[in-house]
NUTI-979795 format. One record per residue (C-alpha): residue number from 1; residue in one letter; x, y, z. Coordinates in steps of 0.1 Angstrom, whole numbers. Example, Ala and Ser with C-alpha at 12.3 -4.5 7.8 and 13.67 -1.06 7.14 Angstrom:
! NUTI-979795
{num->1 residuo->a east->123 north->-45 up->78}
{num->2 residuo->s east->137 north->-11 up->71}
//
This chain:
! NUTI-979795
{num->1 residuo->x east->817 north->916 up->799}
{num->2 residuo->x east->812 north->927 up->766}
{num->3 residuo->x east->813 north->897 up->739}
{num->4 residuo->x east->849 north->901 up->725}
{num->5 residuo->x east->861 north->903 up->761}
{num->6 residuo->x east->845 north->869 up->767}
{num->7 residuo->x east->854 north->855 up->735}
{num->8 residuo->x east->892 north->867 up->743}
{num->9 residuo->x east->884 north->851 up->776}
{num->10 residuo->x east->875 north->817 up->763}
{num->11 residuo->x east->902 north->812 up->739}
{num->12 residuo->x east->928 north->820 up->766}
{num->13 residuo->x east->913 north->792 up->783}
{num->14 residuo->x east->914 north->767 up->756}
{num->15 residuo->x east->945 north->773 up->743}
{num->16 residuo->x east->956 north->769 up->780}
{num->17 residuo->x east->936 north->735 up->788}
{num->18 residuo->x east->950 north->727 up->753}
{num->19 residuo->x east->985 north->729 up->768}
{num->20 residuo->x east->974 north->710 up->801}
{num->21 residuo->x east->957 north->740 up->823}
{num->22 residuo->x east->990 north->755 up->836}
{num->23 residuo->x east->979 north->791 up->841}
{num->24 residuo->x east->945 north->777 up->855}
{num->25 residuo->x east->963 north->761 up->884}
{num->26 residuo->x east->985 north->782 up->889}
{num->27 residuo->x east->955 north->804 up->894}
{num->28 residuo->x east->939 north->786 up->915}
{num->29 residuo->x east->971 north->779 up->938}
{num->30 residuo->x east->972 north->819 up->940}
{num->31 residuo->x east->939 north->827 up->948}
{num->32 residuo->x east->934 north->799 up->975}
{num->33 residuo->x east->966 north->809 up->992}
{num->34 residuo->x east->961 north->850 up->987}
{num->35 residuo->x east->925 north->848 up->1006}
{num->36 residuo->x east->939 north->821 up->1034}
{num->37 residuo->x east->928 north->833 up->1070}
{num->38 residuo->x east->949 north->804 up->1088}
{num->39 residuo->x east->987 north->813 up->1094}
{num->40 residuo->x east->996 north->779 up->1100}
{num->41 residuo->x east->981 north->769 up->1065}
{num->42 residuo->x east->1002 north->795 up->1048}
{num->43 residuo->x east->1035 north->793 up->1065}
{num->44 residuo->x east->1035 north->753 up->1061}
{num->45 residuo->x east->1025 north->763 up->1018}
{num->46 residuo->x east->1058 north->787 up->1020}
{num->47 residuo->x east->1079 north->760 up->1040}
{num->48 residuo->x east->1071 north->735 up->1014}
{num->49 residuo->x east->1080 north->758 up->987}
{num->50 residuo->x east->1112 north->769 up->998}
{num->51 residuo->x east->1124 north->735 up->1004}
{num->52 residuo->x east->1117 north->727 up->973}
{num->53 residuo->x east->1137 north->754 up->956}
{num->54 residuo->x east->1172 north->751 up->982}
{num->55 residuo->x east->1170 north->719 up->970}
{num->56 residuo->x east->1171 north->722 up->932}
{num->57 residuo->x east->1193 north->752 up->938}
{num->58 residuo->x east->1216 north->733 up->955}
{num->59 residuo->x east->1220 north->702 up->927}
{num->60 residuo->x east->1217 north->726 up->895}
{num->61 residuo->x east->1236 north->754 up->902}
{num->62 residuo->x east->1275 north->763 up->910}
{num->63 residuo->x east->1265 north->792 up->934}
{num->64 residuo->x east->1246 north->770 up->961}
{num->65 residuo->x east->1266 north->742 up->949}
{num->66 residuo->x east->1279 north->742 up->980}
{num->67 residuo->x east->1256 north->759 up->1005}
{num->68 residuo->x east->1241 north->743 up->1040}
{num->69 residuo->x east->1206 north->740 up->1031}
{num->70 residuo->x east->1197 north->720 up->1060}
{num->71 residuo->x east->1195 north->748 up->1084}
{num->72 residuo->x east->1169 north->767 up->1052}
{num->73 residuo->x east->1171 north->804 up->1046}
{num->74 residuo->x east->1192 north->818 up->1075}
{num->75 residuo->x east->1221 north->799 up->1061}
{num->76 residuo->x east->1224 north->812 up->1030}
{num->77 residuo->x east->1235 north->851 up->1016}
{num->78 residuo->x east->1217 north->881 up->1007}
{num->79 residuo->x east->1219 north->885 up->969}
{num->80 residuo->x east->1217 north->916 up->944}
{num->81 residuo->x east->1219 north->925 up->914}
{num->82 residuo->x east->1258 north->932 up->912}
{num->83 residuo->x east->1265 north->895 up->929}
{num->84 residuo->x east->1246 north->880 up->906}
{num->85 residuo->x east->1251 north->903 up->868}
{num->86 residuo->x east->1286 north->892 up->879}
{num->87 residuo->x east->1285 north->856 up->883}
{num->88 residuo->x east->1250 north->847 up->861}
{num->89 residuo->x east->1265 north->815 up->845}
{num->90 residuo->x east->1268 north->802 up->884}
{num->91 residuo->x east->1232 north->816 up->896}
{num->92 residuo->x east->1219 north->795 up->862}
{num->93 residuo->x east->1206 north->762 up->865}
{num->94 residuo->x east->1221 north->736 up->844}
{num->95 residuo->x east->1186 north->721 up->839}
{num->96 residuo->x east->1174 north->744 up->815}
{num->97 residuo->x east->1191 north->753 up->783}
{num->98 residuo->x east->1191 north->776 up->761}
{num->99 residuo->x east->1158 north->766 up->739}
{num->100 residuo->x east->1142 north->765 up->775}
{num->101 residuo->x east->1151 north->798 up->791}
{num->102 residuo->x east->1130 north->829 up->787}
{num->103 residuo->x east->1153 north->859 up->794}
{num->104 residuo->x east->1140 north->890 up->808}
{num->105 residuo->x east->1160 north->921 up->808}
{num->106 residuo->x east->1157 north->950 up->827}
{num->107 residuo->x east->1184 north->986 up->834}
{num->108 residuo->x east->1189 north->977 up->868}
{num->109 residuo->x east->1193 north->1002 up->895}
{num->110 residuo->x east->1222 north->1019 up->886}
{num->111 residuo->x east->1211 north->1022 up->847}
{num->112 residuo->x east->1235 north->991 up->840}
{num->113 residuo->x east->1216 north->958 up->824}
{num->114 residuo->x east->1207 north->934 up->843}
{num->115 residuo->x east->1198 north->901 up->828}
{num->116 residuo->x east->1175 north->875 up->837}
{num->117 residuo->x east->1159 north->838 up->831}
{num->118 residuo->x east->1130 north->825 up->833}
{num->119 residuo->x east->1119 north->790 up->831}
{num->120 residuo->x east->1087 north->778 up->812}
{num->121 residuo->x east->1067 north->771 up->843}
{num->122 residuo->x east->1076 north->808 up->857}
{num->123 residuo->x east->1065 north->822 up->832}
{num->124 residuo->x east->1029 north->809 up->833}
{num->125 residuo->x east->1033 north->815 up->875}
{num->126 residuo->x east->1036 north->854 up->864}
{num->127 residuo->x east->1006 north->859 up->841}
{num->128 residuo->x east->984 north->838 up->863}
{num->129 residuo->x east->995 north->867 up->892}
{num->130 residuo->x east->987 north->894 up->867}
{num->131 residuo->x east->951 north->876 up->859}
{num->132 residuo->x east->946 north->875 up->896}
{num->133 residuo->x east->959 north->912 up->910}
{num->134 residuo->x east->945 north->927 up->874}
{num->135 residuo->x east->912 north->911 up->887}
{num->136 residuo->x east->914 north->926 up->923}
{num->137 residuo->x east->913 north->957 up->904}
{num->138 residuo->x east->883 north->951 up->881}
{num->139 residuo->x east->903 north->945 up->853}
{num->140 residuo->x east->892 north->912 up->837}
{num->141 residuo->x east->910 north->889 up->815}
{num->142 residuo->x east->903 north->899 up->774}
{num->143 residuo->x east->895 north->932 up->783}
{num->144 residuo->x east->914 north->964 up->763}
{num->145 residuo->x east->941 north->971 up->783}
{num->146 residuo->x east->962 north->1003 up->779}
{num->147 residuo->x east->996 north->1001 up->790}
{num->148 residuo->x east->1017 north->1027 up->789}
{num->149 residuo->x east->1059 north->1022 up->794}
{num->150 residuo->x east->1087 north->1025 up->771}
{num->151 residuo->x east->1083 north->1003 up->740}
{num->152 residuo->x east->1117 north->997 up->723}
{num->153 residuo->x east->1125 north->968 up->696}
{num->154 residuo->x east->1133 north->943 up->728}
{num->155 residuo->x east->1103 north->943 up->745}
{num->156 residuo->x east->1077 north->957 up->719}
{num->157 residuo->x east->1044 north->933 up->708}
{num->158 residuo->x east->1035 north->923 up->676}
{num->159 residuo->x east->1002 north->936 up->660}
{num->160 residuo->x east->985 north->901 up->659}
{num->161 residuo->x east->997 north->895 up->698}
{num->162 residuo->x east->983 north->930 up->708}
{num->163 residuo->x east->956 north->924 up->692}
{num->164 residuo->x east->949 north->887 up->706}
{num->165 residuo->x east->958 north->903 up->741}
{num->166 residuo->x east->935 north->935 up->731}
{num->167 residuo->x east->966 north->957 up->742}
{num->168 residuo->x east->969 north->993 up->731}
{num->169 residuo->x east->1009 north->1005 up->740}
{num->170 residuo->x east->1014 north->1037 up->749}
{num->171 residuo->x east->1047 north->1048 up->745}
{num->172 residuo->x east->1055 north->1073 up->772}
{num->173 residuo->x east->1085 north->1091 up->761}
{num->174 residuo->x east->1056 north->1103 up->734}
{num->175 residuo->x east->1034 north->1123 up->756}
{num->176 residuo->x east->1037 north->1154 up->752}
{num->177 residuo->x east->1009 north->1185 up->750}
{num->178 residuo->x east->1011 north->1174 up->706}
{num->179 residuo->x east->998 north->1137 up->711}
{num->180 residuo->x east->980 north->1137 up->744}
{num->181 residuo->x east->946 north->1148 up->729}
{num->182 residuo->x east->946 north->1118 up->710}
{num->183 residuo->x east->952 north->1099 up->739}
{num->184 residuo->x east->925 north->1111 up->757}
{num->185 residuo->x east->903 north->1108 up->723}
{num->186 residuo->x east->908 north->1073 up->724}
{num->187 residuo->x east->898 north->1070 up->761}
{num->188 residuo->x east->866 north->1089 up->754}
{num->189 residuo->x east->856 north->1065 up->725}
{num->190 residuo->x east->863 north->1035 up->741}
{num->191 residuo->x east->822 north->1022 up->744}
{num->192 residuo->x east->831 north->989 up->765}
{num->193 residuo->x east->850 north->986 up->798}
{num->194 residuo->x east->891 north->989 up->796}
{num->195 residuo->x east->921 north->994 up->818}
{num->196 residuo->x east->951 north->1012 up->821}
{num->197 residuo->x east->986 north->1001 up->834}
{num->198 residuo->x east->1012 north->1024 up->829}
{num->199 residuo->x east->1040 north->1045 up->852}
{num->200 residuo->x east->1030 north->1073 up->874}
{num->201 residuo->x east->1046 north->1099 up->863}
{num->202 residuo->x east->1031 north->1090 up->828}
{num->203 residuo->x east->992 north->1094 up->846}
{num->204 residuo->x east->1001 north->1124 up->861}
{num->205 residuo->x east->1014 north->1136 up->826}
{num->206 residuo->x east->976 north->1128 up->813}
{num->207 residuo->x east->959 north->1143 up->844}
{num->208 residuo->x east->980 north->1176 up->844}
{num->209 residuo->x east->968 north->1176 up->808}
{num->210 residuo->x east->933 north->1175 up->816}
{num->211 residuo->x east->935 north->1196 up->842}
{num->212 residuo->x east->947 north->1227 up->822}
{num->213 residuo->x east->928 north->1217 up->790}
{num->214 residuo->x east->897 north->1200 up->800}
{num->215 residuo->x east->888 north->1205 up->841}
{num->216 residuo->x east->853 north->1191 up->839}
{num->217 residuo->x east->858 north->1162 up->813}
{num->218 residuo->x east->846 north->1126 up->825}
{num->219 residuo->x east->860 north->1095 up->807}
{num->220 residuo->x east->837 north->1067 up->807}
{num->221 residuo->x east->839 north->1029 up->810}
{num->222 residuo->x east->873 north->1030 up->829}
{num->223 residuo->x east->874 north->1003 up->854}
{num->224 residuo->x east->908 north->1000 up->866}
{num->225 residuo->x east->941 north->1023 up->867}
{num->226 residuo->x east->970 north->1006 up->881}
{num->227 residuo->x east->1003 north->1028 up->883}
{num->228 residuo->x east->1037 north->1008 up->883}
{num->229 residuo->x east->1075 north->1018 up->886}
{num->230 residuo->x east->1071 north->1050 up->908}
{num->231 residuo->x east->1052 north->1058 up->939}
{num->232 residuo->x east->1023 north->1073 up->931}
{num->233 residuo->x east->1016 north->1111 up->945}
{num->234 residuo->x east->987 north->1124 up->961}
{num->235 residuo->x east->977 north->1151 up->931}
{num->236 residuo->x east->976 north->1121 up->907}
{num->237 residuo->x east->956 north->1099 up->927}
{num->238 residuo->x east->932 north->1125 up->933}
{num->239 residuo->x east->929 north->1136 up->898}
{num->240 residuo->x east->926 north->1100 up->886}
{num->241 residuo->x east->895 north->1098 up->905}
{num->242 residuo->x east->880 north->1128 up->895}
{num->243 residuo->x east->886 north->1121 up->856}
{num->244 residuo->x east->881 north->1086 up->853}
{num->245 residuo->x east->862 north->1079 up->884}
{num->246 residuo->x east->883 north->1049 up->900}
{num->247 residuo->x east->906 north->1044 up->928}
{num->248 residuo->x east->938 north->1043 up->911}
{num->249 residuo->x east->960 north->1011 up->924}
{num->250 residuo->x east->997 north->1012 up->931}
{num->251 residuo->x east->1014 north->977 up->923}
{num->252 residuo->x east->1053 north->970 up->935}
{num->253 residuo->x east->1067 north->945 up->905}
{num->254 residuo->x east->1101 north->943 up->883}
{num->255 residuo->x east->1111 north->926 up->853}
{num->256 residuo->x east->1132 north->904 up->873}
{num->257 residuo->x east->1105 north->889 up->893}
{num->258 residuo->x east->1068 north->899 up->889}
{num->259 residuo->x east->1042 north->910 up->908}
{num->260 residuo->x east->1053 north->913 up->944}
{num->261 residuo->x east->1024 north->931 up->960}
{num->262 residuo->x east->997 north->956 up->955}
{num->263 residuo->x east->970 north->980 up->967}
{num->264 residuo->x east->940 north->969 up->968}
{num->265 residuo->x east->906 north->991 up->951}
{num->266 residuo->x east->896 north->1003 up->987}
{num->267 residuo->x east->917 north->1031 up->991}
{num->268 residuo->x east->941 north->1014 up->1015}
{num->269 residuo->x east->973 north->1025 up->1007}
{num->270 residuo->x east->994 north->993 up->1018}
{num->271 residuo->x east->1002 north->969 up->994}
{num->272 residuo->x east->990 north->930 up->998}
{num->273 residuo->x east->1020 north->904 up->996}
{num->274 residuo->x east->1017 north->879 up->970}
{num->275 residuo->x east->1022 north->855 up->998}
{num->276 residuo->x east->1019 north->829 up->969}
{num->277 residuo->x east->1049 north->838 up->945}
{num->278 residuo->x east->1077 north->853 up->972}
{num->279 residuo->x east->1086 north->853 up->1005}
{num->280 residuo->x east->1092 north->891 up->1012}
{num->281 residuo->x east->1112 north->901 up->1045}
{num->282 residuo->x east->1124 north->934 up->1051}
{num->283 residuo->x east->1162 north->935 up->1066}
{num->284 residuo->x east->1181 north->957 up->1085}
{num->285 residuo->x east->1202 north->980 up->1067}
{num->286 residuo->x east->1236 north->970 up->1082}
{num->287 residuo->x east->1232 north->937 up->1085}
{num->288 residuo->x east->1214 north->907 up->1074}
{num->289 residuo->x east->1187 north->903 up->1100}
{num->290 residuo->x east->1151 north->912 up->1099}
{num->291 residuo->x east->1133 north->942 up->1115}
{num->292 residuo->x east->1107 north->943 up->1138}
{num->293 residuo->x east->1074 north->950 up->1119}
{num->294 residuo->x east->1060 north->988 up->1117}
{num->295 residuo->x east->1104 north->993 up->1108}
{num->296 residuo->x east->1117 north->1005 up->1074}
{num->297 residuo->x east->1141 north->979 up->1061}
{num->298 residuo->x east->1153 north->962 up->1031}
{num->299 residuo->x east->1128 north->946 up->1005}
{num->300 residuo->x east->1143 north->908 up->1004}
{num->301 residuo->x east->1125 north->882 up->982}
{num->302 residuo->x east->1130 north->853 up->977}
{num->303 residuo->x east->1110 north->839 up->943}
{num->304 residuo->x east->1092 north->803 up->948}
{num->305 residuo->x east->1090 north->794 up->910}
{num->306 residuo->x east->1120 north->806 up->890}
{num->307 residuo->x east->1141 north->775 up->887}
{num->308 residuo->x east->1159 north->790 up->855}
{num->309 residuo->x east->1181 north->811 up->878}
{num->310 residuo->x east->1175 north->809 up->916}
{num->311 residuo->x east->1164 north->843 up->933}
{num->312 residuo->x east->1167 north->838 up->967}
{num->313 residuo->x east->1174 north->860 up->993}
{num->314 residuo->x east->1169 north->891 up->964}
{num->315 residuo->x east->1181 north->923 up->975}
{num->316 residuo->x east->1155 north->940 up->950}
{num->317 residuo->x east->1170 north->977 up->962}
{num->318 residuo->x east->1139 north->990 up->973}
{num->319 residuo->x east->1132 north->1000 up->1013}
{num->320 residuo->x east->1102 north->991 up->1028}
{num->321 residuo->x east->1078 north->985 up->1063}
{num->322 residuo->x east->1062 north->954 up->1070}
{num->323 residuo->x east->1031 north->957 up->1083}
{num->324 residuo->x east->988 north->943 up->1079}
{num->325 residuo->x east->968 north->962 up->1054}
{num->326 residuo->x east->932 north->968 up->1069}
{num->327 residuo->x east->920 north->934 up->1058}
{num->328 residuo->x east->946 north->921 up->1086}
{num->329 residuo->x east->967 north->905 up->1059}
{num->330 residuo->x east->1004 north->909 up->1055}
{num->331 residuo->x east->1017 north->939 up->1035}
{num->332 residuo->x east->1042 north->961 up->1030}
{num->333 residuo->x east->1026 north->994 up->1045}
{num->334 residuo->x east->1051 north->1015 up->1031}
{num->335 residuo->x east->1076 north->1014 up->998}
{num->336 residuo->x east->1101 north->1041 up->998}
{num->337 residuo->x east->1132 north->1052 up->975}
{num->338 residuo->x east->1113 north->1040 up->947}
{num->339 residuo->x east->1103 north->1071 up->933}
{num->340 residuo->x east->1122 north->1088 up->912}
{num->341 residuo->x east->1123 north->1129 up->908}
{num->342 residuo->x east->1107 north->1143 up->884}
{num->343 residuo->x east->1126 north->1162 up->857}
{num->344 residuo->x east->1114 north->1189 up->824}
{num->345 residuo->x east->1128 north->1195 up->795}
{num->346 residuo->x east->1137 north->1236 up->785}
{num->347 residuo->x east->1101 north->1237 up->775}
{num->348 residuo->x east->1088 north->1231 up->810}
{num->349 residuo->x east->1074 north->1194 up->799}
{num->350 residuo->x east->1075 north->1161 up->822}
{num->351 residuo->x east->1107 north->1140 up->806}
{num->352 residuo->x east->1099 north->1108 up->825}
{num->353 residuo->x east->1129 north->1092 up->841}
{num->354 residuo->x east->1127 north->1057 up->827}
{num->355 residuo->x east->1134 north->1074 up->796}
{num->356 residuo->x east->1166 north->1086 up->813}
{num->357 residuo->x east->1173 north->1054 up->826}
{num->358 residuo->x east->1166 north->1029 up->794}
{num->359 residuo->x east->1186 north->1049 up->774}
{num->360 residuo->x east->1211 north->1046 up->790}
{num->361 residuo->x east->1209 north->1011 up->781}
{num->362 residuo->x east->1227 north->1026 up->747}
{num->363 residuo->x east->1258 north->1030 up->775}
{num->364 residuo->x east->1270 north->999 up->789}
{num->365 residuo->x east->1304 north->1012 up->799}
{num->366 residuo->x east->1290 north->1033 up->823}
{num->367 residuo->x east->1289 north->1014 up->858}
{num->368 residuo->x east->1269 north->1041 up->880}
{num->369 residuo->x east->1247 north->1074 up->871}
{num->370 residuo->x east->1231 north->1104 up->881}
{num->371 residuo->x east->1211 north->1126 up->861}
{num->372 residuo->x east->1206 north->1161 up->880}
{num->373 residuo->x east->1181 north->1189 up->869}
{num->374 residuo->x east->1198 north->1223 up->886}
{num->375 residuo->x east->1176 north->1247 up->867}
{num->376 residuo->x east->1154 north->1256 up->838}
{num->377 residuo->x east->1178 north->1243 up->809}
{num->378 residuo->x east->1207 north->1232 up->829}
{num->379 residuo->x east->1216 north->1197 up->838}
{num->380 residuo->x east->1242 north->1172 up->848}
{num->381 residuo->x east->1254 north->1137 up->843}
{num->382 residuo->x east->1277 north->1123 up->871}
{num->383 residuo->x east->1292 north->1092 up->860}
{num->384 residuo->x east->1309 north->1067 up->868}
{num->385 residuo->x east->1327 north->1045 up->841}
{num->386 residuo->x east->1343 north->1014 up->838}
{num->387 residuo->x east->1370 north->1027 up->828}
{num->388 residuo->x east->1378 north->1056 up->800}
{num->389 residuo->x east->1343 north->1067 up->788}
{num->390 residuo->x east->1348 north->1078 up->748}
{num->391 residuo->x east->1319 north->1087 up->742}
{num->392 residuo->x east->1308 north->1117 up->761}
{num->393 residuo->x east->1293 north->1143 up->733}
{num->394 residuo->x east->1273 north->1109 up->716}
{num->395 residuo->x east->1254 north->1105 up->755}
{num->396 residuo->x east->1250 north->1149 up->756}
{num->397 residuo->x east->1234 north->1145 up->722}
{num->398 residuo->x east->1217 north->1113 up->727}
{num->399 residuo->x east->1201 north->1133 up->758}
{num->400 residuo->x east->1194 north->1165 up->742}
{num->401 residuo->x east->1170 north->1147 up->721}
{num->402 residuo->x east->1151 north->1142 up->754}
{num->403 residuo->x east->1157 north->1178 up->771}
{num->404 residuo->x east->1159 north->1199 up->738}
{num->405 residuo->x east->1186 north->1212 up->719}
{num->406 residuo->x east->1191 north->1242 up->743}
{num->407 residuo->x east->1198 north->1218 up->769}
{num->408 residuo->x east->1230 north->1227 up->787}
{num->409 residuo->x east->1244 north->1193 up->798}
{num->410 residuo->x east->1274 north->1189 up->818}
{num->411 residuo->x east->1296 north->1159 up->828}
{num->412 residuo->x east->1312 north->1148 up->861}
{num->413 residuo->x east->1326 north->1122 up->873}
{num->414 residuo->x east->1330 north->1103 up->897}
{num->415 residuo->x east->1344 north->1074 up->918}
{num->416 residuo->x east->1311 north->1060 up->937}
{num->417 residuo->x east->1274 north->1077 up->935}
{num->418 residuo->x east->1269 north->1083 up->971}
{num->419 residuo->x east->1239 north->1063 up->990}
{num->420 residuo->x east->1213 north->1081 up->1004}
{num->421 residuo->x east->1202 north->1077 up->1043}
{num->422 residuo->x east->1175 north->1053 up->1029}
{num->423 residuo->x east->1207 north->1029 up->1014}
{num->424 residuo->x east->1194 north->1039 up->979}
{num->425 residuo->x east->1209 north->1058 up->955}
{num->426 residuo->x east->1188 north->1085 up->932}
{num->427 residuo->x east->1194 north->1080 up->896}
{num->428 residuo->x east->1173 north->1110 up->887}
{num->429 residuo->x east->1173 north->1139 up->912}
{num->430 residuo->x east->1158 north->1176 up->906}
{num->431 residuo->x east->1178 north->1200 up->923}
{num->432 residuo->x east->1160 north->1230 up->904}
{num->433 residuo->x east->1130 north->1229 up->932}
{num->434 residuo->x east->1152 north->1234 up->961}
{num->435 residuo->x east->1165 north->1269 up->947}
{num->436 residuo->x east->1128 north->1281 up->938}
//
């Protein structure tokens, strides 16, 4: 560790034994209960916890107002994110206002917002799970971390809190073949270890790069790559660990909730529950019951600390198979329908599709999308409004800016975007490879 990392380090601390040690305990709550070997020990921790949280659901909030928390978990619904964008003032606890809330916002599956809150004490559960997973990785706290995603005016640090949390963001809908040398530049330079976070399809961007540009490069001092957001493939993988010469990590997270779980460094491709933060079941597709392990299913959570607003029984949208990672512990061997297609612009370059979907934040009337990719500079957007959409040309051009001005976009639409088989729906689909 060099000695800004550690001096990073040790002011993280103070500051958080300053404000009673939160984040340390929390950390230490995760870590005891992550590397438990005795079931009994663990279910009894999540019986405790779930208790707990029926219990303040029940007094503070007008949705489980109501509900028959004696009989626990089995009594009470599956939630998503339609139930609860729909009736948020009755999912909020009346024991936090608005001075105590922390909101978190996120496009939701369908590209409409979905709003969150978070209490204080959630809050500080989350970053003591990033400390942790970061740290299964080899990523320590203080070190410089890049992370790519899309930065907008919501979510984007200030210079003096990048720079206390040595963060370098990488905007993604900026890669292109123009800035990617510099990129890499500052990858090369970096004389102390660092880390990368960022979406997949934004590494395989870089390593696609290097491959055509620079086959034999090596970058240096890179200890830990951990992809988010989209599955990641087998080309990127590979090419991660030939350029920066670590096993690149998938973690399963939102903005809604946190880490959920993650791959571990070994080259096991199941991801470790965080056993400590959720209870995670996977449930049958046309009903409410679980499936029998080894089965794909529902991902269900249900989140131990957020008292803010209540998450239980969470619907997150994503499929899954519950299985034991080669450690023996529980994980979800397999997450599926999370990965989006991959679309180009007319010039043949990666447009990544949280672009497509957090712009169309700039759309709230819209209810459901699909953006399609059926050849080189032809596209289309089905939609489905609330209502009479006005403002068709604005979203073409607001979308051209992405694809190119010789985009040809077209508009459909449409009652209902179809589910898949999976009981997901595909928000960005490329059609174009299936006529090749």
């Amino acid at each position: 560790m060099t000695k800004k990392t550690n001096l990073r380090k040790m002011s993280f601390g103070i500051l958080d034994t300053l404000r009673g040690g939160p984040i340390k305990k929390h950390l230490s709550e995760i870590t005891a209960l992550i590397n438990e070997k005795d079931e009994y020990v663990i279910q009894a921790y999540i019986d405790h916890r779930i208790k707990i949280l029926l219990q303040h659901a029940k007094n503070s909030t007008k949705y489980y107002s109501q509900a028959n928390i004696e009989k626990g978990l089995s009594a009470l619904p599956v939630v998503n994110k339609n139930i609860i964008r729909e009736n948020i003032d009755a999912f909020t606890s009346n024991k936090f206002d608005s001075n105590t809330r922390i909101m978190a916002l996120t496009s939701g599956s369908t590209g409409t917002p979905f709003k969150v809150y978070y209490n204080k004490d959630k809050k500080n559960r989350n970053t003591a799970d990033m400390i942790y997973f970061g740290g299964l990785t080899g990523y320590l706290l203080g070190m410089k971390l890049y992370y790519m995603k899309i930065w907008t005016k919501i979510n984007r640090k200030s210079r003096i809190k990048a720079w206390k949390e040595n963060i370098e963001a990488v905007d993604v809908t900026q890669l292109s073949d123009a800035n990617l040398p510099m990129l890499i530049e500052k990858f090369r330079s970096e004389d102390a270890p660092f880390a990368i976070l960022g979406y997949s399809s934004a590494l395989e961007s870089v390593c696609r790069y290097l491959n055509k540009h620079h086959p034999g490069i090596k970058i240096a001092n890179a200890v830990s790559v951990i992809t988010m957001s989209e599955a990641l493939n087998e080309y990127t993988k590979i090419a991660i660990k030939k350029f920066f010469g670590v096993n690149a990590v998938s973690r399963y997270s939102n903005i809604e909730n946190g880490i959920i779980a993650q791959c571990l460094p070994n080259g096991d491709d199941s991801f470790l529950i965080n056993r400590a933060s959720y209870l995670v079941q996977v449930l049958a597709f046309d009903n409410d019951e679980p499936v029998a392990m080894g089965r794909p299913g529902r991902i269900v959570i249900t989140d131990f600390y957020n008292f803010a607003m209540p998450m239980i029984k969470y619907d997150t949208g994503d499929v899954g198979v519950l299985g034991k990672n080669e450690k023996g512990q529980l994980a979800l061997t397999s997450v599926e329908g999370r990965r989006l297609d991959i679309v180009y612009d007319t010039q043949g370059e990666i447009v990544s599709s949280f672009s497509i979907n957090n712009n169309m934040l700039l759309f709230p009337e819209i209810k459901q999308y699909q953006f399609i990719q059926v050849g080189k500079t032809n596209y289309i957007f089905k939609l489905n409004p609330d209502g009479n959409f006005t403002r068709e040309q604005d979203l073409i051009n607001e979308f051209k800016t992405f694809f190119g001005n010789d985009a040809d976009i077209k508009v459909e639409y449409v009652k209902e975007i179809p589910l898949l088989s999976s009981g997901k729906r595909k928000m960005v689909v490329n059609m174009m490879k299936q006529t090749l």
